[in-house]
Every structure is written in structure tokens, then in C-alpha cells.
N, C-alpha and C positions, 0 to 999 in steps of 0.2 A: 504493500500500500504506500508506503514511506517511497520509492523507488518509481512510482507510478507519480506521485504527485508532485512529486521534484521533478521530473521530464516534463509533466505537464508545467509549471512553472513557466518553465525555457518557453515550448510554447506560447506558452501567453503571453510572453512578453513581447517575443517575437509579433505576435498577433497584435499587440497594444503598439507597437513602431512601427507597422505595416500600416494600419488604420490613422494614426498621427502625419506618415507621410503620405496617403492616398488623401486626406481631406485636407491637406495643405498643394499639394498638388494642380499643376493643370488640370487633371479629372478629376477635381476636387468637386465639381458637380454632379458626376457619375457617382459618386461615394454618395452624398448624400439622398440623392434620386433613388438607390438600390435600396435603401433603407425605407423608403417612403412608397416602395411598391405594394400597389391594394391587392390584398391577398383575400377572395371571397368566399365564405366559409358557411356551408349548409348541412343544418343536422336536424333531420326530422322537416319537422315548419320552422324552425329558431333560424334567421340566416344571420351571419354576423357580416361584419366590414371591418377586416384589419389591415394594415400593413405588415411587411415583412419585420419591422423591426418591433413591432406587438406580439407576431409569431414567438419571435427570439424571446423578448423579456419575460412574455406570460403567459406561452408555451414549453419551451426549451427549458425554460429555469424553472419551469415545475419540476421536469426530473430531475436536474441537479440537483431544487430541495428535495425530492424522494430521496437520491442518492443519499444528500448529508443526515437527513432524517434515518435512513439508515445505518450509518454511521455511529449516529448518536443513541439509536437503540442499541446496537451491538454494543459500543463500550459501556453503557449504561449494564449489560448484563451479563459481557465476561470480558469486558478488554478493560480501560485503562480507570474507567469511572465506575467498576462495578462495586467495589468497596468503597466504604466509609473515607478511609485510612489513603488509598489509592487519590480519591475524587476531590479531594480536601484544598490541597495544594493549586492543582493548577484551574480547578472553579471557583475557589479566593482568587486566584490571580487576575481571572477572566473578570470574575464581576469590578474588579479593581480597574484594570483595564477598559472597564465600558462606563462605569461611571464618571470619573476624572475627565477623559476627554468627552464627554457631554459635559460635562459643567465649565470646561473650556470652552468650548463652542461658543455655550452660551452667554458666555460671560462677554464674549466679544459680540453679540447678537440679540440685543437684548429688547427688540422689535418684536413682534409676532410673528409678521413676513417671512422674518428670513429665521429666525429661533424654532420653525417648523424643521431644521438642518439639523439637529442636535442629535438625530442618529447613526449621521451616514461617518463619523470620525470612530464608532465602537465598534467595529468588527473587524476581525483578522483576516487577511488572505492567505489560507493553510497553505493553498497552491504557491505561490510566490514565495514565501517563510522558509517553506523548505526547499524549494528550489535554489532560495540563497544559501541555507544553510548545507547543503546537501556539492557547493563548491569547496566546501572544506574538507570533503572527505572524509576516514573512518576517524581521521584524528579527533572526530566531535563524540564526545559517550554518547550510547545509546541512548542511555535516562533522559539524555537535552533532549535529542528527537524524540522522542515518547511525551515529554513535558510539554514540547510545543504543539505536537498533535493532538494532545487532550486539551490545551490551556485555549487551542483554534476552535475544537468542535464544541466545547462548554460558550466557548465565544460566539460559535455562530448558531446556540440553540436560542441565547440570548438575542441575538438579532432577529431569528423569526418571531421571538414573541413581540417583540421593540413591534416590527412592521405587520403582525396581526393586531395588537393591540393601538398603535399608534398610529399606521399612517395608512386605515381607513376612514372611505370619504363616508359616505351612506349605506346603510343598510337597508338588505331586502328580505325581510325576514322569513317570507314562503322560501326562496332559496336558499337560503340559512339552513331553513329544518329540513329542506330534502337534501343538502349536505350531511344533515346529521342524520338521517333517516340511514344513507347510503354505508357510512359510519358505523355505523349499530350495525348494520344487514354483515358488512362486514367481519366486526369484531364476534359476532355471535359465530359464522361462517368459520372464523379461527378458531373457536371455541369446542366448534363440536365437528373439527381436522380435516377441514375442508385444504388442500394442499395445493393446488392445480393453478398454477401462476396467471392462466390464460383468463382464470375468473377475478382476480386480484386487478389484471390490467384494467378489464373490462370496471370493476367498480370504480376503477382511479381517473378513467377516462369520462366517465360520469358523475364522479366528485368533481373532476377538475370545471367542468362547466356550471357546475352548480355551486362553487366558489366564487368562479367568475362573474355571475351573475348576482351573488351577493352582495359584493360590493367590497368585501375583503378580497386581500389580493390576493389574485386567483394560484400563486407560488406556493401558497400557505398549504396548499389543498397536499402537493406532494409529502410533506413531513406531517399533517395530518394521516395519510395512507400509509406512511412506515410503519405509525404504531400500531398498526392494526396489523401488516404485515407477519404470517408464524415463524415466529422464531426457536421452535420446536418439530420436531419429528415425531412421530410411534416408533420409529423405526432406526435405531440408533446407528444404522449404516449408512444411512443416507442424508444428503446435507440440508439445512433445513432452510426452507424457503428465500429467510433474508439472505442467508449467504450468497446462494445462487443469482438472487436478484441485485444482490448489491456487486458481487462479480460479473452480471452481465450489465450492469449499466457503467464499470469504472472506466475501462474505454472510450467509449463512445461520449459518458461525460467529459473525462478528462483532455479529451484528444479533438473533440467536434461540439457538444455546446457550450464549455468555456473559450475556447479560442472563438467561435461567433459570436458571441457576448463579447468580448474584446475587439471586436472588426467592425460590431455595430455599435459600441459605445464608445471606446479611446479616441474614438477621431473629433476633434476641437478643433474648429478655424482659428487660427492663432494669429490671423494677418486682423487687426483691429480688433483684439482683446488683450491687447496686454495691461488697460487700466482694471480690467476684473482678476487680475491677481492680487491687488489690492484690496479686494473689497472685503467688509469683513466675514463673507462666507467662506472666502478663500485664506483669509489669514485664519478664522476658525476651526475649518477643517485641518488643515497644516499644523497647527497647534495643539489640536487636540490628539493628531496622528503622531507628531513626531515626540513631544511633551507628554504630553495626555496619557497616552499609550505605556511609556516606558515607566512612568510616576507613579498611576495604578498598579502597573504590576507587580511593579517592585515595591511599593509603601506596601499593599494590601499582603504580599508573600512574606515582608516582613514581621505584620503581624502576627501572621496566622504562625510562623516559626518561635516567635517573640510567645505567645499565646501558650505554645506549646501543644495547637491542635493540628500542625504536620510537618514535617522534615523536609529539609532539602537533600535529594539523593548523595548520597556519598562521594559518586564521581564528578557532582556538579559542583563548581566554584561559584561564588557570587559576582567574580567578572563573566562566568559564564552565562549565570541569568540574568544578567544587565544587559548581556548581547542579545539572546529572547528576547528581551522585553524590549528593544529597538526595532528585531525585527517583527513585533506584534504590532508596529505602526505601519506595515506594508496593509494599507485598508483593500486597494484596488478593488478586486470583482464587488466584492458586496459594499462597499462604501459608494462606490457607480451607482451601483442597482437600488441603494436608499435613496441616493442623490436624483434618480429618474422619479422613484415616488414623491421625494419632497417639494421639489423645484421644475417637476414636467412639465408645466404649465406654464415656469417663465422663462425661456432662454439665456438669460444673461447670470441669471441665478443658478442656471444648471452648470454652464458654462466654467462658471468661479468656485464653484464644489467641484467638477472636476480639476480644473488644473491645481486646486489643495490639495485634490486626491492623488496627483500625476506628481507633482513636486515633493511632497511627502511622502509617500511611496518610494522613490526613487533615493530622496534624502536616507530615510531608514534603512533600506534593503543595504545602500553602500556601508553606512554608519555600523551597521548592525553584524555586518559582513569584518569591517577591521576593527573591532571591540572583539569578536570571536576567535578568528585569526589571532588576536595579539594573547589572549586569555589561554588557548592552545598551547601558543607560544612557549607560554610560562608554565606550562606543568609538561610539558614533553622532556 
């Protein structure tokens, strides 16, 4: 997994610099046209009207949330958060982490307008984190990588609740309840061993539109369907459902809807925006990623060691978690993806959360990169 997510990483970034120089570009018209293709979408009587880059956000990244919702089921029940003792550390870190740099945000944004932005600085990009990390090679303990891949997904169970609870517009509460009708039909399904993936899809594809139509975002619908997903066998030779599903979707998310998500969103016309790096959406974000980021994790792990309610692994130094905790400011994918819910509506506002996201991001990932390196250094 660790090995997968680091390739993807490179990936993305790649995809984040392809997307940067195609929208600054002579076809820099063609870039944004591709995105704004009406994509016309009929199920049953329902007809919808999307574009290609509605596809992407709130189709494609429903499965990515399945995926991570999967994720976050598995360590929750044998991997890195399934004990008390295990979970302690790096979900203090994470809430540490998500808090601080919200309250930076908003300390620079203290408008309504733009204080709507106070989510898109809290969430980690597993992808990128380890991809930087994962240039250092074996010289890094394994504990770090295990520390940053639990302290990511505790971080980004936090972000779905952030953008199911927060940054819905209205709700439709008949599609609400046949969301949760499909829910139940589900979990009871799991209950009494129904296994058969083909019927799992089929409910998740019928969740997903009944999400959509609620008014909460329709992403949510994916890490809703994990937990209902069996995580259990009868049959102790055989692999039980999530695995399978969370193995066939690592692929194809890692490799094809994060890098689209990076081609449809890293592209910023930069030629007459350089006074929205200024603004304070953009000093916000930036602040609260490169700052924010590194200050929670490391106050809040201090605590909790101070407290006496968890340990710092034995192989890990505290220059080693200080370099964590810089590279917990690589926001990218999902700091975009709040930044699209927040500020979709205003251009100029989206604009300025991205390049806080693109400038800290990159700030961190280097920063985070020779704080590691150098910490390495010193115990080799």
C-alpha cells in the first residue's frame, strides 16, 4: 500500500505540472473548454446536465472516498487504529493538525465570505506525504511511514465529516431517507452474508445518486458504502469483501482518478492573478498548511506523550516527527477538493485557495523533505 501510494504521489504531481503548464499555455483555452464539456446523463426519467469536470469531482471522487473509507474501516479493525494504545498517537496528532490550521485561516479571515475556507488548510495528502517521504528511502523507520499513514487517514476521516457536516448547501430530505433506506437495505444484507460484490456496486450506485440529490455532497455517499461494506467471511479461506474491493479499486484510484482530479483542478491562469496570492484566502491557507499543520501536530503529540496517554515509537526521533509534521502540510488533493466546495461559486476566491494550496504544498513537501534527510543524517 505504502509502495503504491508513493508512485502515485510522482504521479500526481506530474499531473499537477502538466495541468499548470497546459492552462498557462497557448491551449490554454482547450484546457479549460475540456473541462466545461456537457456530459448528458439519463437514469430512468431523472436526466441530469453535467460537465466533464462535475463527472471528475462528484463522480470519480466518490470512489476515491469509497476507497479511503475503506481504508479507514480496515485500520479501524486490524491495521494501525484498531487499538486503543495503536490509535492514540497519531489521531491526537491528526485532530491537532486540523484544528490549529483552521483557526489560522480564520484568524486571517474573519469575514463570513471568505471564513467559509477554514476547511480546505486541514487535511493531509497521504499521496504526496509519502511520495516525498518514500525519496529517502529505507533509511526512514518503518514506524515514521506507519505514523504518517495512520496520522493521513485519521486526517482524512476528519475531512469527510468537516464536508458532510459543513459544506452542505440545502437539504432534500425524501433523498436523504432513500439514502438511508438504501443504507439499512445494505447493512442488514451484510448482516445476514450476503457477499456478492456485484450487489454492493449496484446499492453504491444508487446511494451515490441519492446523495446527490440531497444536497450533501454526493462524495460522502462513497465512505458512507465502506461501512456497510463485509468485512468478514464464513469462510476463513477466503478474502473478505473489503479487501478485495479495496484491492481492486487501489489502481485504478491511484493511477487514473487522482491524477484527473489533478488535470482538472491544478490548472490556475497565472497571467493576471498574481494580486490573489495576496489575499487573505491565500495567505490563510498557506498559513495554516505550512504553520498550522506542523504546530498541531507536534503541540497536540506533545501532549498526549507529556499526558502519558501514548509513546513515540522507539525508532522515531522528534527531528523525525517534526519532519511529519511539515510534510502533513502537503494539503493538495483534498485541500482543492474543499476549496471547489467553498469558493465554487467565486472565481477569484477559488483561484487564491488554490495557489495557498500550490505554494504550501510545495513549501512543505521540500521543507519536510530536508528536516528528514538531515534527522536521518544524524542517527545513521
Amino acid at each position: 500500500m505504502l509502495r503504491a501510494s508513493s508512485a502515485g504521489g510522482v504521479v500526481l504531481m506530474l499531473c499537477a505540472a502538466v495541468a499548470l503548464i497546459w492552462a498557462n499555455s497557448v491551449l490554454s483555452h482547450s484546457y479549460f473548454a475540456l473541462w466545461g464539456t456537457p456530459i448528458p446523463i439519463l437514469v430512468g426519467l431523472v436526466h441530469f446536465d453535467v460537465t466533464l469536470h462535475t463527472v471528475i469531482n462528484d463522480g470519480l471522487m466518490a470512489v476515491f472516498f469509497l476507497f479511503v473509507g475503506l481504508e479507514i474501516k480496515r485500520e479501524l479493525l486490524i491495521g494501525e487504529l484498531a487499538t486503543l494504545r495503536q490509535a492514540t498517537l497519531p489521531v491526537v496528532a491528526a485532530v491537532g493538525g486540523m484544528v490549529v490550521p483552521a483557526l489560522l485561516f480564520v484568524a486571517f479571515n474573519v469575514e463570513p465570505h471568505t471564513a467559509r475556507g477554514w476547511g480546505i488548510p486541514m487535511a493531509t495528502d497521504i499521496a504526496f506525504a509519502l511520495g516525498v517521504l518514500a525519496l529517502l528511502g529505507n533509511r526512514i523507520p518503518a514506524s515514521l511511514r506507519i505514523f504518517l499513514s495512520a496520522l493521513a487517514i485519521a486526517d482524512d476521516l476528519g475531512a469527510v465529516l468537516v464536508i458532510a457536516l459543513f459544506y452542505t448547501a440545502s437539504i432534500s430530505w425524501i433523498a436523504l431517507s432513500i439514502a438511508a433506506v438504501l443504507l439499512a437495505v445494505a447493512a442488514i444484507a451484510n448482516a445476514k452474508g450476503v457477499r456478492a460484490m456485484s450487489f454492493y456496486v449496484l446499492i453504491g450506485i444508487a446511494l451515490w445518486f441519492a446523495v446527490f440529490e440531497s444536497g450533501v455532497h454526493s462524495t460522502v455517499a462513497g465512505v458512507l458504502l465502506a461501512f456497510v461494506v463485509p468485512a468478514r467471511t464464513h469462510d476463513d479461506s477466503r478474502v473478505p469483501l473489503l479487501m478485495q474491493l479495496e484491492s481492486v479499486l487501489r489502481t485504478p484510484v491511484t493511477f487514473g482518478v487522482l491524477p484527473l482530479f489533478a488535470l482538472a483542478n491544478a490548472g490556475v491562469l497565472l497571467a493576471g492573478s498574481g494580486h490573489l496570492v495576496t489575499t487573505p484566502i491565500a495567505i490563510g491557507v498557506a498559513t495554516g498548511l505550512l504553520l498550522g499543520k506542523p504546530i498541531g501536530i507536534c503541540l497536540a503529540t506533545w501532549i498526549a506523550v507529556r499526558t502519558g496517554i501514548a509513546s513515540i515509537p522507539s525508532e522515531v526521533t522528534r527531528r523525525m516527527l517534526l519532519g511529519v509534521a511539515i510534510l502533513g502540510g502537503i494539503g493538495f488533493t483534498m485541500s482543492l477538493f474543499v476549496a471547489g466546495l467553498a469558493f465554487g461559486q467565486s472565481p477569484d476566491m477559488l483561484v487564491s485557495a488554490k495557489l495557498g494550496t500550490f505554494a504550501a504544498s510545495i513549501v512543505a513537501g521540500i521543507t519536510g523533505w530536508f528536516v528528514l534527510r538531515g534527522a536521518v543524517a544524524t542517527t545513521s
